[in-house]
N, C-alpha and C positions, 0 to 999 in steps of 0.2 A: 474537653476541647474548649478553647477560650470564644470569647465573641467575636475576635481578628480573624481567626483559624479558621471558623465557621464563616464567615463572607467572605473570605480566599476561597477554600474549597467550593463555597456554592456559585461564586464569579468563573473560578476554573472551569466548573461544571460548564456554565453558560458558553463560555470564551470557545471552549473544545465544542462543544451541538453545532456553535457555529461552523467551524471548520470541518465539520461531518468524523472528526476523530473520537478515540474510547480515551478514559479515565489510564494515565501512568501510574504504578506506585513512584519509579524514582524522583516523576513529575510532580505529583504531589510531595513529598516529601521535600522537595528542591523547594518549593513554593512556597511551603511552611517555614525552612528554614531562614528564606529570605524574608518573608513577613517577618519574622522573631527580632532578625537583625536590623530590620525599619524602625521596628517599636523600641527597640531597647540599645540601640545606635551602638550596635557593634560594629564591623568586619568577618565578610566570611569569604572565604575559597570553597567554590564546590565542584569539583571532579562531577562530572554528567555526559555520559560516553554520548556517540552517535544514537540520533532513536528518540532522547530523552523528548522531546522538545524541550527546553530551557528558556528560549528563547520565550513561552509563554509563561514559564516558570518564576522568571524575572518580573514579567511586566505587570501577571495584573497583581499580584502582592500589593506593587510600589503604585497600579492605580486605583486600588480599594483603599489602600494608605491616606491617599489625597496628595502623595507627597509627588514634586516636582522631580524628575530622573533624569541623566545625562546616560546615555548608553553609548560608550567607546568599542568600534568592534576594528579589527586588522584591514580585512577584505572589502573592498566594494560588492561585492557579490554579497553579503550578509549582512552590510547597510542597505542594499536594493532592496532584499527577503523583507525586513522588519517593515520598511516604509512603502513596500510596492504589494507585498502580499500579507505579512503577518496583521499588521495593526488595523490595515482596512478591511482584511478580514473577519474580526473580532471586535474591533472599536463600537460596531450600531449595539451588538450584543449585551455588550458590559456598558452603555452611555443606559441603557433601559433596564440593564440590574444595579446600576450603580446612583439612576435616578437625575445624572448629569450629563454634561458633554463632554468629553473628552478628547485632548489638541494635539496633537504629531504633528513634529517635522526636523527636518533634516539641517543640517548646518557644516556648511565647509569654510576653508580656508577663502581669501577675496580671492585668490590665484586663481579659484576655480568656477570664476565668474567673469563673463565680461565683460570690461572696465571701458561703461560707453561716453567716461571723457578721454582717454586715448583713442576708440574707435572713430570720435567724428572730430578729432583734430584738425583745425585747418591746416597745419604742414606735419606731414609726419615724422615721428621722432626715430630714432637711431633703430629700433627692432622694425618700424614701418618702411625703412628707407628698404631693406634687404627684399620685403617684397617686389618692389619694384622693379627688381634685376629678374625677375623669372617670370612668365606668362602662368606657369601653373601654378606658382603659388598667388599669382596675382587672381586666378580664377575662383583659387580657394576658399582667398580674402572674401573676395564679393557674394560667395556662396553663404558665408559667415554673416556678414554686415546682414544680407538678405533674410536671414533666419533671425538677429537679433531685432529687425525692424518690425516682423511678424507679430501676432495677436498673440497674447497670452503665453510668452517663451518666458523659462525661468532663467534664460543666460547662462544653465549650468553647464560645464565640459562636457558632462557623461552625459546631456541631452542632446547637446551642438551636433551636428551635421561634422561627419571624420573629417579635420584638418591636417595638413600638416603641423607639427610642434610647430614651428616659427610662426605659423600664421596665428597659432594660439597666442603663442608671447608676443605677439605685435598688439593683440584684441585684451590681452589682460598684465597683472602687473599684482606685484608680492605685497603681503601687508603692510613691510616697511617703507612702502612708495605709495600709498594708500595717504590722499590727504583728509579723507574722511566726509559722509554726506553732506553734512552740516553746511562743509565748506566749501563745496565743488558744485560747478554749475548743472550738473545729470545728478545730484545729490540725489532727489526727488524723483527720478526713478530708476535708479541705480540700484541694479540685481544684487548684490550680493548687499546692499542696506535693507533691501527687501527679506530676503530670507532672515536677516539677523532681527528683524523686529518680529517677523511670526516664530520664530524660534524662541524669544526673550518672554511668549507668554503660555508658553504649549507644556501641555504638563509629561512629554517623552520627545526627548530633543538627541536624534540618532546624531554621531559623528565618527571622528576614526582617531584613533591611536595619535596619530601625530599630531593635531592641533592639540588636544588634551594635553600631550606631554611638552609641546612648545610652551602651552600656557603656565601649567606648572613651572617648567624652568624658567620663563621668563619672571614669574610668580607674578605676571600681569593678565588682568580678567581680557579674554576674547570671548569665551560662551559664555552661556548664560548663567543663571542665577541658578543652584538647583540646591536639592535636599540631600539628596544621593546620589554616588557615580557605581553605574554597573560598566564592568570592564568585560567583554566578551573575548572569546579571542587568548584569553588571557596570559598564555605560554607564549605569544609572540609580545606582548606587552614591552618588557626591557628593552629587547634588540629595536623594535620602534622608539623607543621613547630614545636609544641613543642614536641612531640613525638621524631622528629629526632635532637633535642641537648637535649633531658633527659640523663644526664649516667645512666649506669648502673654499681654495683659491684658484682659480684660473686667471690666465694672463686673458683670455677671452672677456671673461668678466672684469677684469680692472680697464682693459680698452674700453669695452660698453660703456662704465660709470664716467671715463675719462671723455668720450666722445658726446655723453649726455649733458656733462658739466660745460664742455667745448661749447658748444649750443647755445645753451644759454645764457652764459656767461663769459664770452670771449675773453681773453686777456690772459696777464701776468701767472695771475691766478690758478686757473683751470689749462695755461701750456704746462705748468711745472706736474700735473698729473698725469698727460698726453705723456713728458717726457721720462716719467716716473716707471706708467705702461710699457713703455716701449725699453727702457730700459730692462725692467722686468721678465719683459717676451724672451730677449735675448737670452737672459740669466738661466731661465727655465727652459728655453731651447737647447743649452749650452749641456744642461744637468741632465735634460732626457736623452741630450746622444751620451752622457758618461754612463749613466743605468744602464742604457742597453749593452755596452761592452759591459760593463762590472755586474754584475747581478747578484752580488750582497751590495748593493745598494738598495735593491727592489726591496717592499713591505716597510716596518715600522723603520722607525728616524729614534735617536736618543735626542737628536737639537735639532735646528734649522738649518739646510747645508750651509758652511759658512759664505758659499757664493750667493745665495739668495737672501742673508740676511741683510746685506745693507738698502739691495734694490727693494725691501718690505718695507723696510724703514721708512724708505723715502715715499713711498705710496701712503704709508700712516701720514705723514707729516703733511704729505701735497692733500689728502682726500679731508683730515684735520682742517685744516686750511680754508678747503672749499665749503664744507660744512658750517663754518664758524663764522664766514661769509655773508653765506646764502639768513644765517638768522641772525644776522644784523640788519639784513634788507627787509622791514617791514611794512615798507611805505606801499606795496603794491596789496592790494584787497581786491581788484577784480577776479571772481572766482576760477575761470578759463588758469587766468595765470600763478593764479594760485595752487591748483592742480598739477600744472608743469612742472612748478619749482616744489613740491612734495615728491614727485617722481624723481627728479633728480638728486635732490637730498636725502632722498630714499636708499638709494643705489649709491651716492656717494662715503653715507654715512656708516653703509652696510659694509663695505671694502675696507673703512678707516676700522671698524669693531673689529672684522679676521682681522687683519693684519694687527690687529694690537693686540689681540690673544694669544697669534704665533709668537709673536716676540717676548711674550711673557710667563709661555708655558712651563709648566713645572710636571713633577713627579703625577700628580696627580690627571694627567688628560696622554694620551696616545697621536703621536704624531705618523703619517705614513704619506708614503708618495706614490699613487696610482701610474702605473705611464702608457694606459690604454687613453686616456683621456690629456694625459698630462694636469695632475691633480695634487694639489696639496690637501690633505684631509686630516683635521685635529677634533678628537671627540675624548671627551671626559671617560675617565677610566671606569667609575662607578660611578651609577644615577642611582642606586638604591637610598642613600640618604638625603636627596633631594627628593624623590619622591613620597619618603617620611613626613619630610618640614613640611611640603606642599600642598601634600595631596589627604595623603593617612592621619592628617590630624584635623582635618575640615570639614568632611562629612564622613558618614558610614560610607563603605569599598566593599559592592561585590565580587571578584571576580571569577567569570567562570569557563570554560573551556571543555574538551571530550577528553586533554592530557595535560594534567597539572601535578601528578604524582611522578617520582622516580622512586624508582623498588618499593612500592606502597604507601610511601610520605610524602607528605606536602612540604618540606623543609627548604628543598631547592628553590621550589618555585615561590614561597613565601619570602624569604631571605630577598631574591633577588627583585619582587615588587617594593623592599622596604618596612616588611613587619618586621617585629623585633621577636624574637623566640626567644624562650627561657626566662631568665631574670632578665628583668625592664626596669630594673632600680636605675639605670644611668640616664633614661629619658624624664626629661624635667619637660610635664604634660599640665599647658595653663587647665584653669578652671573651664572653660569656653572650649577648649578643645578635645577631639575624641583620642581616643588612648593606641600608636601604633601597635600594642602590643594584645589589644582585647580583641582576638582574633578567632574564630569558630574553625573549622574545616570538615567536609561534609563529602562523602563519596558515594553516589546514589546510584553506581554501575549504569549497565546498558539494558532497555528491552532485549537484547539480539541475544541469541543464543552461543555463541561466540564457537563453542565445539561441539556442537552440533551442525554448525554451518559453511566454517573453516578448518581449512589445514594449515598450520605454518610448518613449512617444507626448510631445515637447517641443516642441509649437505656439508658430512665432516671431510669429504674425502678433495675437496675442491683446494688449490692451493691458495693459500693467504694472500691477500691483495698485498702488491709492493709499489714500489713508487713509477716503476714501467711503467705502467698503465693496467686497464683489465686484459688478466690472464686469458688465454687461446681458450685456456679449459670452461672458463667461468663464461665465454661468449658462447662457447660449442653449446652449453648445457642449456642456455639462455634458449637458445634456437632448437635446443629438442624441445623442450618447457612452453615456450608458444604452438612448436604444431602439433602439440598434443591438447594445446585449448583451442584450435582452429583457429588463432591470432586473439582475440578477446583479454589482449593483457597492456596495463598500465606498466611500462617500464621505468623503474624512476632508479637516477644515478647522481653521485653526489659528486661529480664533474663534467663540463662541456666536452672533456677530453673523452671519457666512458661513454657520452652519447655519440660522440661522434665515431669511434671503433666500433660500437653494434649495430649502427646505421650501415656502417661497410660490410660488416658479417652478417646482418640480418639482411639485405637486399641479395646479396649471393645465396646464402642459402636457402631463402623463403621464395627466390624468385619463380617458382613452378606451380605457388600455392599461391588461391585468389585470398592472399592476404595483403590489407593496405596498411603502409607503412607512415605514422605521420612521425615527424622529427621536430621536434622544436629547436630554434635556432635562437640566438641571444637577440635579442630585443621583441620577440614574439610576444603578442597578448595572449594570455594563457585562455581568455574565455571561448575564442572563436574555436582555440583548437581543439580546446575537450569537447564542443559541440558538436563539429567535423567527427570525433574520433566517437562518442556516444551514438553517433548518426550513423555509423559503418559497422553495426553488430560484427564483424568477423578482422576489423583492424587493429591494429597494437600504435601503442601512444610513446615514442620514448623522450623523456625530459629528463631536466637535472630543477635542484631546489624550487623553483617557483609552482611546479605540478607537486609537491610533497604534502601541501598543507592547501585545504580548503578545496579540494576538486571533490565534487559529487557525480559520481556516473552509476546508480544502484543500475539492478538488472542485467543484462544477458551479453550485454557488451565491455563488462570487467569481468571477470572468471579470476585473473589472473595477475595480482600485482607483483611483480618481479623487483627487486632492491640489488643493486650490484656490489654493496660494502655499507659497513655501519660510517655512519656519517658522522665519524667524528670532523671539528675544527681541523682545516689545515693549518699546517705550522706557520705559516705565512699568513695566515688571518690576523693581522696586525690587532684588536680591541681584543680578541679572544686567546690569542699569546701573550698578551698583557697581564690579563687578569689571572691566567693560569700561572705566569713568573711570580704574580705578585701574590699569589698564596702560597708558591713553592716557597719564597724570601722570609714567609710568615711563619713556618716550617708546616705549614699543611699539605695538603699534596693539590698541584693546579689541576692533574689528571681528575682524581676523585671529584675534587671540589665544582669543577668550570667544565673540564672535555669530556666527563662520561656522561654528567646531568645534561648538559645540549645535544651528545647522543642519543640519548635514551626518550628525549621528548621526541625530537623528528625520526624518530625510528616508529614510535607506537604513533607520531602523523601518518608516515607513512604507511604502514599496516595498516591503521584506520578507512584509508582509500578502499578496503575490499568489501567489507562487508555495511552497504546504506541501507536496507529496509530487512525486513523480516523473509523475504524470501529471496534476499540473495545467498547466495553458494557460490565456493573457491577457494583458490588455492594463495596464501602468501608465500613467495619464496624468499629468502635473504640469502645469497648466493655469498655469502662471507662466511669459511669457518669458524672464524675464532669468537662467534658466538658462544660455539660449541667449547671449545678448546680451550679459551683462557677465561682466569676464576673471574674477569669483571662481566663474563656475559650473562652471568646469571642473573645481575641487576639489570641488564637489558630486557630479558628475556619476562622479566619481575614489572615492566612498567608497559610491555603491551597488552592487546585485547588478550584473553585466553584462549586462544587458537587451540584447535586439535597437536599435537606437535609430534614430526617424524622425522628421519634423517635419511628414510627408505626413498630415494629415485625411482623405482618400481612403480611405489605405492601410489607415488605422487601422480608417475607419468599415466598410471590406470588410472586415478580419481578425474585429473584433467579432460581426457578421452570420454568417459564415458559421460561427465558432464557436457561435454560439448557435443555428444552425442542425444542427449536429453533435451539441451537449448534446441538444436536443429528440427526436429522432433514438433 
């Protein structure tokens, strides 16, 4: 064992006493593996099911190392763990084995701070005026202002007192309307310059997926300074990192910039943007009544409808304009107004970039039109070789996750972070930079016993999900399947249409049984409700995507996760119909390549939901045949936990029963 090895394993030891926990093999072994990779600046992926703890796995490696860590996780829930429970838990521990002190903290986006030269404006600006028009949110505000004035507040969102959204976007503002501390009269104690300075010296500086990934494609520094980035989370990694460079356009948005520019810069100027928006409203008006009659309109775009491309044009040209303006005008340095005119050159200059993007898009980016929102939305077809240049050549990349394998390789999920498999002859890698292609991969399994503890229940006799909706049969079964667990089931369904049909069949049939039924609805916080639904030992949970991935309810109140069909991409998923054309055109197959591997990750999230500690027990069910039935399901069935596995309804409905006769007990 090396000298590294040995002050990892004896810091781990310490790190764990503290937490009143025992010694993992996979835990160690994760921890080694990651030390190995600090010292010798590789890349690794390590597969670490539910159980492992990882999360201690990662950290004290990288702080026996000495070395400086960015840890990128998906969830706010697993940025709170690290900086609310893991690190202060452990941190006194390892500062007195390590002989040091050791600094945490957390780092967001400005957005997610509030911005107290907008809040004590003397006139308020365009998001401040719309308070005014309602009492409640005028109440809101004041509750808001009242807490920011308060002793010792970090200004964070997820600490603030619940607002409504407008009252937040009146109290805060995006980083490209950010004129920065330096320059701004609340510089000096301005929340979110605060976090970035204690963040810029801390040797574990938590964040999330999307600033990371902005930074990278901006390939402009917003975090700090670090030696290594562990990626947590890391099966949600891509779809975040595209998500946060998709634009967006709204005519809602071009009015805002237009009305901000109006403000303060009256004139010639700033009406040809006013007349730009309003033009644009119409255009976009005009388009969302043609979709809803045509409906091969709906989803991805090959171009820009030709009716919306001149009203874009002319909004490039007017928000250009104002832009180009506003920095000529240098003559004012009082800080107050210097702040102003960053907001709005912010916001203007933001409108003048989409719109120069749509009108320049090519082969390479995904165009589509929302018209729940009425939404124009252009996101790049593939971020994996930007994520290469940016990220995979600048420091060591952990990433790690409970599902990074599909049918027992790391191939998919490597490829689509931006490693290079196989021959790397084509990457020209300077001297100074690390190698995409020097890449480990590690699979340390789970504590849990997996079939000993579970059953995955794969019903052949059920009929194939079609584009109707879910089958009579697949909801009947649903509703024996819970009152044989006495309700204690996560129901999770890969459309609002499927939850909302078993909310109708499960309220009729369940209505006799003190079972509680909660429903998530679209725009729900997922935290209040798993809390609600953990809190009612005998209630059933049904959701769609948002409960698939990162919900923990060990114990007596899940028995029973229920999946209503394998979640493949719909064909209408505009990024993800893209990338599957675009490997069928390559002559690969887009199924194999893009819609089985995003099946097969949130299929084994979803299983994942049943079994969190060592004495849970339950049932998985995937109420889809064609696990069974057609030859792709074996690679499904190859990339979750090892579940017990049966096709016997009997079996199931006695296992369910008498477990739930055991909890009661």
């Amino acid at each position: 064992m090396s000298d590294m090895s040995a002050k990892v394993r004896q810091a781990l030891d310490a790190a764990i006493t503290a937490i009143g926990g025992s010694p993992r093999e996979g835990q160690i072994e994760m921890a080694e593996a990651v030390a190995n990779a600090l010292t010798d600046r590789h890349h690794l992926m390590v597969q670490a099911g539910t159980g492992t703890g990882k999360s201690l796995a990662y950290l004290v490696p990288a702080l026996v190392h000495g070395q400086r860590v960015l840890v990128a996780t998906a969830t706010l829930a697993l940025q709170r763990q690290l900086v609310e429970r893991d690190l202060p838990a452990v941190v006194p521990a390892l500062n007195k084995e390590l002989g040091r002190e050791i600094t945490y903290a957390i780092y967001k986006g400005v957005g997610n701070y509030i911005c107290l030269a907008k809040m004590n404006a003397e006139a308020p600006d365009v998001d401040g005026e719309l308070l005014l028009e309602s009492s409640f949110l005028e109440r809101d505000a004041k509750r808001l202002h009242a807490w920011a004035k308060s002793k010792d507040v970090s200004g964070d969102r997820d600490d603030a007192p619940e607002v409504d959204r407008r009252v937040w976007a009146a109290n805060s503002l995006s980083g490209r309307e950010c004129v920065g501390a330096d320059s701004c009269a609340w510089g000096g104690s301005c929340f979110a310059a605060k976090a970035k300075i204690k963040a810029q010296s801390a040797d574990v500086v938590v964040t999330n997926h999307t600033l990371l990934a902005i930074e990278i494609v901006d390939a402009h520094p917003i975090l700090p300074e670090r030696d290594a980035v562990i990626i947590d989370e890391a099966h949600e990694f891509m779809d975040r990192t595209t998500q946060a460079v998709t634009e967006e356009l709204t005519s809602a948005r071009v009015q805002r910039a237009a009305a901000m520019a109006r403000k303060y810069m009256p004139g010639k100027v700033s009406e040809a943007l006013t007349h730009a928006a309003d033009s644009f409203h119409e255009s976009l008006s005009d388009y969302a009544d043609e979709v809803r009659v045509d409906v091969s309109q709906q989803g991805r775009l090959e171009q820009i409808p030709q009716s919306l491309e001149n009203p874009i044009r002319k909004i490039r040209e007017a928000a250009t304009a104002i832009a180009q303006a506003m920095s000529a005008d240098e003559a004012i340095l009082e800080p107050d107004a210097l702040a102003e005119r960053a907001r709005v050159k912010g916001a203007v200059s933001e409108i003048s970039t989409i719109a120069g993007k749509l009108l320049k898009m090519d082969q390479s980016h995904v165009l589509w039109y929302e018209p729940t929102f009425s939404t124009l939305h252009l996101a790049p077809l593939s971020v994996s070789h930007i994520l290469r240049s940016n990220l995979l050549t600048q420091t060591p990349v952990i990433a790690t996750s409970a599902t990074l394998t599909v049918a027992n390789g790391f191939d998919s999920m490597a490829k689509s972070i931006g490693f290079i498999l196989g021959d790397a002859s084509d990457q020209d890698v300077q001297e100074d930079e690390i190698d995409p292609s020097n890449l480990k991969t590690l699979d340390v399994g789970s504590p849990f016993d997996f079939a000993n503890q579970g059953v995955l229940y794969v019903p052949r006799h059920l009929p194939e999900p079609s584009r109707e909706g879910t089958a009579p049969q697949v909801l009947e079964e649903l509703g024996e399947l819970i009152d044989a667990a006495g309700g204690r089931t996560l129901a999770l369904f890969s459309s609002w249409r499927g939850v909302q049909a078993a909310d109708l069949h499960l309220r009729t049939v369940l209505a006799d049984l003190p079972i509680t039924i909660f429903t998530q609805k679209r725009g729900d916080a997922v935290g209040p409700l798993v809390e609600k639904f953990a809190k009612d030992q005998t209630s059933i949970l049904l959701g769609t995507m948002s409960l698939w991935q990162g919900v923990d309810v060990p114990g007596d109140s899940c028995i029973l996760v229920a999946i209503d069909r394998i979640p493949f991409p719909r064909p209408d998923e505009p990024v993800m119909s893209a990338r599957a054309a675009q490997a069928d055109s390559t002559g690969a197959s887009g199924f194999m390549q893009i819609s089985l591997p995003r099946a097969a990750l949130l299929l084994a999230q979803g299983t994942g939901r049943l079994i969190r500690s060592v004495e849970d027990r339950g049932v998985v069910a995937i109420l889809d045949s064609r696990i069974m039935t057609k030859r792709y399901g074996g690679v499904l069935l190859n990339s979750m936990p090892p579940l017990w596995r049966t096709s016997d309804k009997a079996v199931v409905l006695d296992s369910l029963r008498r477990l739930n006769e055991s909890v009661k007990d």
